[in-house]
C-alpha positions in Angstrom: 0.8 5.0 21.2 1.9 6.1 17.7 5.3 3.7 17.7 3.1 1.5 17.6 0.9 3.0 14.6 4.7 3.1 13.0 5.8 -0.5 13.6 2.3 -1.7 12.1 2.6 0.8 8.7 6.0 -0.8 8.4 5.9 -4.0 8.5 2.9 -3.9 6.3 5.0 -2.2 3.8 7.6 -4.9 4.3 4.9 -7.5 3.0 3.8 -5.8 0.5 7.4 -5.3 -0.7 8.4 -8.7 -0.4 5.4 -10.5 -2.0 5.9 -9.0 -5.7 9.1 -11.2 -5.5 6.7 -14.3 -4.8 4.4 -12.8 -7.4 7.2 -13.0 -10.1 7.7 -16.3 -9.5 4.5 -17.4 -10.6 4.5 -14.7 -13.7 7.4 -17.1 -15.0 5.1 -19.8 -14.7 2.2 -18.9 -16.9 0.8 -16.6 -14.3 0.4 -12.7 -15.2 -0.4 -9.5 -13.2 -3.9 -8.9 -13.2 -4.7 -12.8 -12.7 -2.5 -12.2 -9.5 -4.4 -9.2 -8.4 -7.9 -11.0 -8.8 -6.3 -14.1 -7.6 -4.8 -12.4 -4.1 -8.4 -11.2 -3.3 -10.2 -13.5 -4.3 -8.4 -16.6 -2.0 -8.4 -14.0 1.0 -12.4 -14.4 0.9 -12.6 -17.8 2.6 -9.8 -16.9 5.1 -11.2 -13.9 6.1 -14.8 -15.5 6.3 -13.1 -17.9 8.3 -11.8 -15.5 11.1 -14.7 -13.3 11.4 -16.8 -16.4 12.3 -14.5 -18.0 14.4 -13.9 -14.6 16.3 -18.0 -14.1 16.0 -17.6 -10.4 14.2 -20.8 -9.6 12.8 -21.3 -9.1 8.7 -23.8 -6.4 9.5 -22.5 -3.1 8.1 -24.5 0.5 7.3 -25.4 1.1 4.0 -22.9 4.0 3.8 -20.6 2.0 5.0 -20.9 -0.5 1.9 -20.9 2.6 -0.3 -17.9 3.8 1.0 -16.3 0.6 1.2 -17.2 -0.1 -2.8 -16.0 3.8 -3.4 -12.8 2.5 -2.0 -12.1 -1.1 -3.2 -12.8 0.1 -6.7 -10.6 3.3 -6.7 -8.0 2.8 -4.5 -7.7 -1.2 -5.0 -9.2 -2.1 -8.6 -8.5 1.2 -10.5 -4.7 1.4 -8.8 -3.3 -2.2 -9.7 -5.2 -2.0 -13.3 -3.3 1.7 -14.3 0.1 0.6 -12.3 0.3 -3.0 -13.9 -0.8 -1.6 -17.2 2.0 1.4 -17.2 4.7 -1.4 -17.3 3.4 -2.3 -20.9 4.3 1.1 -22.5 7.2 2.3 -19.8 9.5 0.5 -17.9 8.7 -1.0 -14.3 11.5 0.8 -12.7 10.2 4.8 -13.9 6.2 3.4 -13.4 7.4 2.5 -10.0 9.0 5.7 -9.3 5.9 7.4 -10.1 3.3 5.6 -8.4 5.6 6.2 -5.5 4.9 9.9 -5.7 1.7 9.1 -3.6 2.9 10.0 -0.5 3.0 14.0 -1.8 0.0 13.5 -3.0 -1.8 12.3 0.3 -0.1 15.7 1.7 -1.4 17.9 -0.7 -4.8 15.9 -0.6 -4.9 16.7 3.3 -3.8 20.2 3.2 -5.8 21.7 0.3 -9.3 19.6 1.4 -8.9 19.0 4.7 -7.2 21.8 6.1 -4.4 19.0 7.9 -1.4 21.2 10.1 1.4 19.1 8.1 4.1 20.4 10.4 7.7 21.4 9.8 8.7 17.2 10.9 6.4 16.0 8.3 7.1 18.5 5.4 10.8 17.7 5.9 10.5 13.6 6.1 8.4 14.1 2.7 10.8 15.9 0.8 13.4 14.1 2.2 12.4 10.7 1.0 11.0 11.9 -2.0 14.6 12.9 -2.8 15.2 9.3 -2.1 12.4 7.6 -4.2 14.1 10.3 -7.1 17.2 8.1 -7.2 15.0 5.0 -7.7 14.4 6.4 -11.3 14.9 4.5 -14.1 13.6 6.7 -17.0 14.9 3.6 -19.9 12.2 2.9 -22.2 10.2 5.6 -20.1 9.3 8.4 -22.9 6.1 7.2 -23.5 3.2 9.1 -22.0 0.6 7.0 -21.6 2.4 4.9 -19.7 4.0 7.7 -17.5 0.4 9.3 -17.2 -0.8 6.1 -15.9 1.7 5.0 -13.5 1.3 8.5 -11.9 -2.5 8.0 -12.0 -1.9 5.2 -10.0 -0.1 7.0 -7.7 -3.1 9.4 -7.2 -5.6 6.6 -6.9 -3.9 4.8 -4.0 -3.6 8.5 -2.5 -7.0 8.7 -2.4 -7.3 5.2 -1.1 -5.0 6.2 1.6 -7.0 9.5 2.5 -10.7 7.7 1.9 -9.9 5.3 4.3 -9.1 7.8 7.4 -11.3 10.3 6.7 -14.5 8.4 5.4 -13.8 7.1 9.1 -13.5 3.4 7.4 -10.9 2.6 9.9 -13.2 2.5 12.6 -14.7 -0.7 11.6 -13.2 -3.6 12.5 -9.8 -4.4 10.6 -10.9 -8.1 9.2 -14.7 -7.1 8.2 -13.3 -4.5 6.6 -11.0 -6.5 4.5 -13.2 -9.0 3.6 -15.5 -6.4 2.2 -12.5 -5.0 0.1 -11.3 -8.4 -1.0 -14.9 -9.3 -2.1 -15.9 -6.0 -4.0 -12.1 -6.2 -5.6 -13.2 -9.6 -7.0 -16.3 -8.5 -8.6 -15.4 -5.3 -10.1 -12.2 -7.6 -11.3 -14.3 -9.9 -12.7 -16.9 -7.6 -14.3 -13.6 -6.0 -15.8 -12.7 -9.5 -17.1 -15.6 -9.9 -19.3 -13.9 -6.8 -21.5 -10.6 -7.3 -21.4 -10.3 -11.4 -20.8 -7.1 -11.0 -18.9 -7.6 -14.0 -16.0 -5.8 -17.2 -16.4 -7.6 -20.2 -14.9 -5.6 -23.0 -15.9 -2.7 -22.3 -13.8 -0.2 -25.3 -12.2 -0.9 -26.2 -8.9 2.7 -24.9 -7.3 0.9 -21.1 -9.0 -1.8 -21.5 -6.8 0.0 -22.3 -3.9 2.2 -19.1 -4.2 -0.9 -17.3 -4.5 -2.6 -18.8 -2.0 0.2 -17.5 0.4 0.6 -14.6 -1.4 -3.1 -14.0 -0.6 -2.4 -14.4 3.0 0.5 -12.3 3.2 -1.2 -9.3 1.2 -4.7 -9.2 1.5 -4.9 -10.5 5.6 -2.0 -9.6 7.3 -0.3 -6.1 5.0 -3.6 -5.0 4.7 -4.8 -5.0 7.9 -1.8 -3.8 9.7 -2.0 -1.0 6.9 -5.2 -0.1 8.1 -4.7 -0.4 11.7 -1.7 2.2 11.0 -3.7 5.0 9.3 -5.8 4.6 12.4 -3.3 5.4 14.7 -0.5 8.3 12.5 -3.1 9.0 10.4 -2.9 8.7 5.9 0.0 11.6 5.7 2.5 9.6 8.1 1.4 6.3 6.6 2.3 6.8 3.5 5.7 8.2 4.5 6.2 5.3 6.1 4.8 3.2 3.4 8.1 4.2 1.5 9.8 0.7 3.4 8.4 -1.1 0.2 10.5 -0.2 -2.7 13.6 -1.1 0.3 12.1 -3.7 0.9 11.3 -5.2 -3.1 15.2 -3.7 -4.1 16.7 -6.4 -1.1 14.1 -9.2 -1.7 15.4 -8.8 -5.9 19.0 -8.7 -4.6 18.4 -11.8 -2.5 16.4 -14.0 -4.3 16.9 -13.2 -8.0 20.5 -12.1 -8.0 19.0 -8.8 -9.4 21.9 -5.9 -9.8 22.2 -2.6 -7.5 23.1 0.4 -8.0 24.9 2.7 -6.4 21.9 5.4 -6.9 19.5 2.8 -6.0 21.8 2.0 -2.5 21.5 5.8 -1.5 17.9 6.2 -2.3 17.3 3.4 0.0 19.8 5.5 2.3 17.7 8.9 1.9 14.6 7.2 2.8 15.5 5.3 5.6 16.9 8.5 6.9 13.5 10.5 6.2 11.1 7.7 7.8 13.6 8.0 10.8 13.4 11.2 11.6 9.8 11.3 11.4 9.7 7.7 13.4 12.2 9.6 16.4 10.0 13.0 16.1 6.6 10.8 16.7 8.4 9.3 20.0 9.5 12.7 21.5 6.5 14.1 20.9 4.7 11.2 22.5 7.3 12.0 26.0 6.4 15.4 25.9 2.9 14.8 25.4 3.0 12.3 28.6 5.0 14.6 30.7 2.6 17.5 30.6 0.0 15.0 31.2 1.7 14.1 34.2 2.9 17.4 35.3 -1.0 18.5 34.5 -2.0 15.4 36.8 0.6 16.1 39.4 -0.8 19.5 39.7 
Protein backbone atom coordinates (compact mmCIF):
# COMPACT_ATOMS: atom_id res chain seq x y z
CA UNK A 1 0.00 0.00 0.00
CA UNK A 2 1.62 3.28 -1.08
CA UNK A 3 0.15 5.38 2.28
CA UNK A 4 2.22 3.42 3.71
CA UNK A 5 5.39 3.99 1.34
CA UNK A 6 4.29 7.90 2.24
CA UNK A 7 4.05 7.76 6.09
CA UNK A 8 7.57 5.93 6.07
CA UNK A 9 9.35 8.73 3.40
CA UNK A 10 7.89 11.15 5.88
CA UNK A 11 8.75 10.49 8.97
CA UNK A 12 12.17 9.75 7.75
CA UNK A 13 12.33 13.25 6.56
CA UNK A 14 11.10 14.35 9.97
CA UNK A 15 14.34 12.78 11.58
CA UNK A 16 16.43 13.91 9.34
CA UNK A 17 15.04 17.41 9.82
CA UNK A 18 15.09 17.44 13.43
CA UNK A 19 18.62 15.91 14.05
CA UNK A 20 20.69 18.94 12.45
CA UNK A 21 19.16 20.83 15.54
CA UNK A 22 20.86 18.10 17.89
CA UNK A 23 23.83 18.27 15.49
CA UNK A 24 24.24 22.09 16.27
CA UNK A 25 24.30 21.58 19.66
CA UNK A 26 27.33 19.66 19.68
CA UNK A 27 29.00 22.19 16.84
CA UNK A 28 28.76 24.78 19.82
CA UNK A 29 30.70 22.38 21.78
CA UNK A 30 33.90 21.87 19.91
CA UNK A 31 32.20 19.55 17.54
CA UNK A 32 32.08 20.46 13.63
CA UNK A 33 30.30 19.06 10.52
CA UNK A 34 32.29 16.60 8.91
CA UNK A 35 33.32 15.04 12.40
CA UNK A 36 29.48 14.71 12.71
CA UNK A 37 28.98 13.06 9.47
CA UNK A 38 31.90 10.42 10.08
CA UNK A 39 30.82 10.36 13.57
CA UNK A 40 26.81 9.45 12.72
CA UNK A 41 28.10 6.49 10.57
CA UNK A 42 30.53 5.39 12.15
CA UNK A 43 28.53 4.67 15.81
CA UNK A 44 25.62 3.13 13.67
CA UNK A 45 28.12 0.23 12.81
CA UNK A 46 27.92 -1.58 16.20
CA UNK A 47 24.06 -1.03 16.32
CA UNK A 48 23.37 -2.20 13.15
CA UNK A 49 25.85 -5.31 13.63
CA UNK A 50 23.93 -5.74 16.62
CA UNK A 51 20.43 -6.14 14.90
CA UNK A 52 21.42 -8.11 12.06
CA UNK A 53 22.77 -10.84 14.38
CA UNK A 54 20.21 -10.74 16.79
CA UNK A 55 17.56 -10.93 13.88
CA UNK A 56 20.13 -13.69 12.16
CA UNK A 57 20.34 -11.59 8.69
CA UNK A 58 23.16 -12.93 6.82
CA UNK A 59 26.38 -10.50 5.84
CA UNK A 60 26.64 -12.46 2.61
CA UNK A 61 25.98 -10.05 -0.26
CA UNK A 62 26.95 -10.41 -4.32
CA UNK A 63 29.82 -8.80 -5.44
CA UNK A 64 27.68 -6.33 -7.53
CA UNK A 65 25.91 -5.77 -4.87
CA UNK A 66 29.07 -4.37 -2.79
CA UNK A 67 29.91 -2.43 -5.99
CA UNK A 68 26.79 -0.84 -6.14
CA UNK A 69 26.55 -0.32 -2.56
CA UNK A 70 30.24 1.55 -2.47
CA UNK A 71 28.96 3.47 -5.87
CA UNK A 72 26.33 4.69 -3.63
CA UNK A 73 27.68 5.38 -0.10
CA UNK A 74 30.47 7.33 -1.76
CA UNK A 75 28.26 9.46 -4.18
CA UNK A 76 25.17 9.87 -2.70
CA UNK A 77 26.43 9.77 1.17
CA UNK A 78 30.22 10.84 1.21
CA UNK A 79 30.45 13.15 -1.90
CA UNK A 80 26.83 14.90 -0.82
CA UNK A 81 27.55 15.89 2.97
CA UNK A 82 31.36 16.92 1.96
CA UNK A 83 29.94 19.58 -1.16
CA UNK A 84 26.72 20.61 1.06
CA UNK A 85 28.65 21.18 4.43
CA UNK A 86 31.55 22.74 2.48
CA UNK A 87 29.04 25.38 0.46
CA UNK A 88 28.20 26.93 3.95
CA UNK A 89 31.92 28.19 4.11
CA UNK A 90 31.68 30.47 0.97
CA UNK A 91 27.60 31.03 0.88
CA UNK A 92 25.20 31.19 3.49
CA UNK A 93 23.37 27.95 4.93
CA UNK A 94 20.03 29.29 4.22
CA UNK A 95 20.75 29.77 -0.05
CA UNK A 96 23.06 26.30 0.11
CA UNK A 97 20.03 24.78 1.58
CA UNK A 98 17.76 26.09 -0.88
CA UNK A 99 19.77 24.59 -3.46
CA UNK A 100 20.56 21.29 -2.43
CA UNK A 101 16.83 21.18 -2.04
CA UNK A 102 16.43 21.38 -5.76
CA UNK A 103 17.04 17.57 -5.81
CA UNK A 104 13.67 16.55 -6.04
CA UNK A 105 13.64 18.15 -9.88
CA UNK A 106 16.44 16.62 -10.45
CA UNK A 107 15.43 12.95 -9.50
CA UNK A 108 12.44 13.82 -12.14
CA UNK A 109 14.48 14.86 -14.86
CA UNK A 110 17.01 11.93 -13.91
CA UNK A 111 13.92 9.48 -14.36
CA UNK A 112 12.38 10.94 -17.39
CA UNK A 113 15.39 11.57 -19.59
CA UNK A 114 17.22 7.93 -18.61
CA UNK A 115 14.68 5.96 -17.56
CA UNK A 116 11.89 6.73 -19.63
CA UNK A 117 9.60 7.20 -16.02
CA UNK A 118 5.50 8.32 -17.04
CA UNK A 119 5.91 11.36 -14.37
CA UNK A 120 2.12 12.05 -14.64
CA UNK A 121 0.17 15.29 -14.54
CA UNK A 122 -0.25 14.59 -10.20
CA UNK A 123 3.48 14.37 -9.98
CA UNK A 124 4.59 17.20 -12.43
CA UNK A 125 2.16 19.56 -10.49
CA UNK A 126 3.24 18.51 -6.68
CA UNK A 127 6.94 19.26 -8.05
CA UNK A 128 6.45 22.58 -9.22
CA UNK A 129 4.25 23.22 -6.63
CA UNK A 130 6.65 22.66 -3.74
CA UNK A 131 9.46 23.87 -5.62
CA UNK A 132 7.60 27.21 -5.53
CA UNK A 133 7.61 26.54 -1.88
CA UNK A 134 11.40 25.56 -1.30
CA UNK A 135 11.83 29.21 -3.55
CA UNK A 136 10.59 31.17 -0.58
CA UNK A 137 13.15 29.32 1.69
CA UNK A 138 15.75 31.48 -0.14
CA UNK A 139 18.07 33.33 1.54
CA UNK A 140 20.46 34.65 -1.19
CA UNK A 141 22.66 37.00 1.92
CA UNK A 142 26.25 36.39 1.62
CA UNK A 143 25.17 33.97 -1.38
CA UNK A 144 27.08 35.67 -4.56
CA UNK A 145 29.85 33.44 -4.37
CA UNK A 146 29.93 30.62 -6.94
CA UNK A 147 31.79 28.17 -5.68
CA UNK A 148 29.77 27.87 -2.97
CA UNK A 149 26.48 28.07 -4.95
CA UNK A 150 27.99 25.48 -7.52
CA UNK A 151 28.54 23.21 -4.75
CA UNK A 152 25.58 23.30 -2.72
CA UNK A 153 23.67 22.58 -6.00
CA UNK A 154 26.23 19.74 -6.69
CA UNK A 155 24.97 18.42 -3.71
CA UNK A 156 21.78 18.54 -4.63
CA UNK A 157 22.56 16.34 -7.75
CA UNK A 158 24.55 13.90 -5.82
CA UNK A 159 21.88 12.93 -3.34
CA UNK A 160 19.52 12.81 -6.68
CA UNK A 161 21.48 10.23 -7.87
CA UNK A 162 21.64 8.60 -4.53
CA UNK A 163 17.89 8.73 -4.57
CA UNK A 164 17.61 7.19 -8.21
CA UNK A 165 20.77 4.58 -7.66
CA UNK A 166 19.04 3.17 -4.89
CA UNK A 167 15.67 2.15 -6.77
CA UNK A 168 16.85 1.46 -9.84
CA UNK A 169 20.23 -0.42 -9.14
CA UNK A 170 17.37 -2.52 -7.29
CA UNK A 171 19.46 -1.85 -3.91
CA UNK A 172 16.14 -1.70 -2.12
CA UNK A 173 15.51 -5.17 -2.49
CA UNK A 174 18.07 -6.14 -0.02
CA UNK A 175 17.17 -6.12 3.34
CA UNK A 176 16.80 -2.55 4.93
CA UNK A 177 19.44 -3.07 7.97
CA UNK A 178 22.17 -5.02 5.81
CA UNK A 179 21.96 -2.51 3.61
CA UNK A 180 22.61 0.29 6.04
CA UNK A 181 25.24 -1.24 7.65
CA UNK A 182 27.05 -1.58 4.44
CA UNK A 183 26.50 2.25 3.79
CA UNK A 184 27.38 3.29 7.31
CA UNK A 185 30.64 1.20 7.00
CA UNK A 186 31.90 2.25 3.33
CA UNK A 187 30.83 6.08 4.51
CA UNK A 188 33.36 5.59 7.40
CA UNK A 189 36.20 4.47 5.28
CA UNK A 190 35.96 6.71 2.37
CA UNK A 191 35.54 9.49 5.36
CA UNK A 192 38.42 8.46 6.86
CA UNK A 193 40.62 8.00 3.73
CA UNK A 194 39.33 11.70 3.01
CA UNK A 195 40.66 12.60 6.57
CA UNK A 196 44.17 11.79 5.86
CA UNK A 197 44.04 15.05 3.28
CA UNK A 198 42.05 17.31 4.73
CA UNK A 199 42.49 16.47 8.78
CA UNK A 200 38.96 17.66 9.45
CA UNK A 201 37.91 14.89 12.44
CA UNK A 202 37.92 15.93 16.00
CA UNK A 203 38.62 13.13 18.41
CA UNK A 204 38.90 14.76 21.58
CA UNK A 205 35.36 15.63 21.97
CA UNK A 206 33.41 15.99 25.64
CA UNK A 207 31.62 13.11 26.61
CA UNK A 208 27.86 14.96 26.55
CA UNK A 209 29.25 15.38 22.26
CA UNK A 210 29.36 11.90 22.01
CA UNK A 211 26.28 11.20 23.58
CA UNK A 212 24.36 13.56 21.20
CA UNK A 213 25.96 11.76 18.49
CA UNK A 214 25.53 8.56 19.64
CA UNK A 215 21.70 9.30 19.43
CA UNK A 216 22.05 11.25 16.66
CA UNK A 217 23.60 8.16 15.03
CA UNK A 218 20.53 6.22 15.95
CA UNK A 219 18.07 8.59 14.83
CA UNK A 220 19.84 9.15 11.32
CA UNK A 221 21.73 6.40 10.17
CA UNK A 222 19.13 3.36 11.68
CA UNK A 223 15.84 4.58 11.84
CA UNK A 224 15.70 7.85 8.85
CA UNK A 225 17.60 5.80 6.76
CA UNK A 226 15.91 2.84 6.73
CA UNK A 227 12.43 4.11 6.65
CA UNK A 228 13.98 6.23 3.65
CA UNK A 229 14.79 3.25 1.91
CA UNK A 230 11.82 1.22 2.67
CA UNK A 231 9.89 4.37 1.06
CA UNK A 232 11.64 4.38 -2.35
CA UNK A 233 10.66 0.78 -2.27
CA UNK A 234 7.25 1.26 -2.21
CA UNK A 235 6.43 5.23 -4.24
CA UNK A 236 9.45 4.81 -5.87
CA UNK A 237 12.76 7.90 -5.94
CA UNK A 238 10.40 10.60 -7.84
CA UNK A 239 7.59 10.59 -5.04
CA UNK A 240 10.29 10.16 -2.30
CA UNK A 241 11.92 13.00 -2.83
CA UNK A 242 8.67 15.04 -3.05
CA UNK A 243 7.95 13.83 -0.01
CA UNK A 244 11.37 14.26 1.31
CA UNK A 245 10.57 18.15 1.19
CA UNK A 246 8.97 17.49 5.17
CA UNK A 247 12.76 18.28 6.21
CA UNK A 248 13.34 21.89 5.70
CA UNK A 249 9.46 22.02 7.72
CA UNK A 250 10.64 20.09 9.86
CA UNK A 251 14.45 21.84 10.66
CA UNK A 252 12.49 25.69 10.30
CA UNK A 253 10.00 24.31 13.57
CA UNK A 254 12.73 22.31 15.42
CA UNK A 255 15.01 26.13 15.10
CA UNK A 256 11.86 27.93 16.18
CA UNK A 257 11.41 25.59 19.09
CA UNK A 258 14.52 24.97 20.51
CA UNK A 259 16.77 27.91 19.50
CA UNK A 260 14.36 30.66 19.58
CA UNK A 261 15.44 31.05 15.87
CA UNK A 262 13.18 33.98 13.87
CA UNK A 263 10.55 33.22 11.07
CA UNK A 264 9.57 34.72 8.42
CA UNK A 265 6.69 35.46 6.85
CA UNK A 266 8.16 33.98 3.40
CA UNK A 267 9.65 31.13 5.27
CA UNK A 268 5.83 30.44 6.96
CA UNK A 269 4.28 30.26 3.41
CA UNK A 270 7.01 28.16 1.82
CA UNK A 271 6.26 25.76 4.58
CA UNK A 272 2.48 26.41 3.48
CA UNK A 273 3.24 25.78 -0.38
CA UNK A 274 4.82 22.54 0.38
CA UNK A 275 2.68 21.09 2.67
CA UNK A 276 0.07 21.84 0.14
CA UNK A 277 2.16 20.10 -2.81
CA UNK A 278 3.08 16.80 -0.67
CA UNK A 279 -0.70 16.70 0.03
CA UNK A 280 -2.07 16.58 -3.07
CA UNK A 281 0.26 14.09 -4.25
CA UNK A 282 -0.25 12.08 -0.65
CA UNK A 283 -4.53 12.28 -1.48
CA UNK A 284 -3.88 11.47 -5.35
CA UNK A 285 -1.71 8.17 -4.25
CA UNK A 286 -4.85 7.08 -1.94
CA UNK A 287 -7.54 7.50 -4.74
CA UNK A 288 -5.65 5.93 -7.07
CA UNK A 289 -5.03 3.05 -4.62
CA UNK A 290 -9.44 2.85 -4.35
CA UNK A 291 -9.61 2.81 -7.91
CA UNK A 292 -7.04 0.46 -8.36
CA UNK A 293 -8.78 -2.02 -5.67
CA UNK A 294 -12.23 -1.49 -7.09
CA UNK A 295 -11.41 -2.69 -10.61
CA UNK A 296 -9.63 -5.50 -8.93
CA UNK A 297 -12.67 -6.29 -7.31
CA UNK A 298 -15.11 -5.63 -9.96
CA UNK A 299 -12.41 -7.81 -12.25
CA UNK A 300 -12.72 -10.53 -9.42
CA UNK A 301 -16.48 -10.19 -9.07
CA UNK A 302 -16.73 -10.87 -12.71
Amino acid sequence: MKIKGILFTILSAIIFGFTPALANITYKLGNNSLSMTFFRNLLAIPILFFILKHKKISLRTEKKEVKNIFILSLIGVALTTALLYSSYSYIGVGAATTLHFMYPIFVAVTCKLFFKESLGKSKVLALIISLLGVLLFMDMKNGSNILGALMALISGITYAFYIVYLEKQELVKINPYKLSFYIVSFTSVEMIIGNILGRYIRFNLSLKVYVLMIIISLLTSVVAIILFQLGVSIIGATSAAIFSLFEPITSIISGLLLFNETLSIKKVLGCIVIFIAVSYLALESKLKDQNNNEINSEYLDV
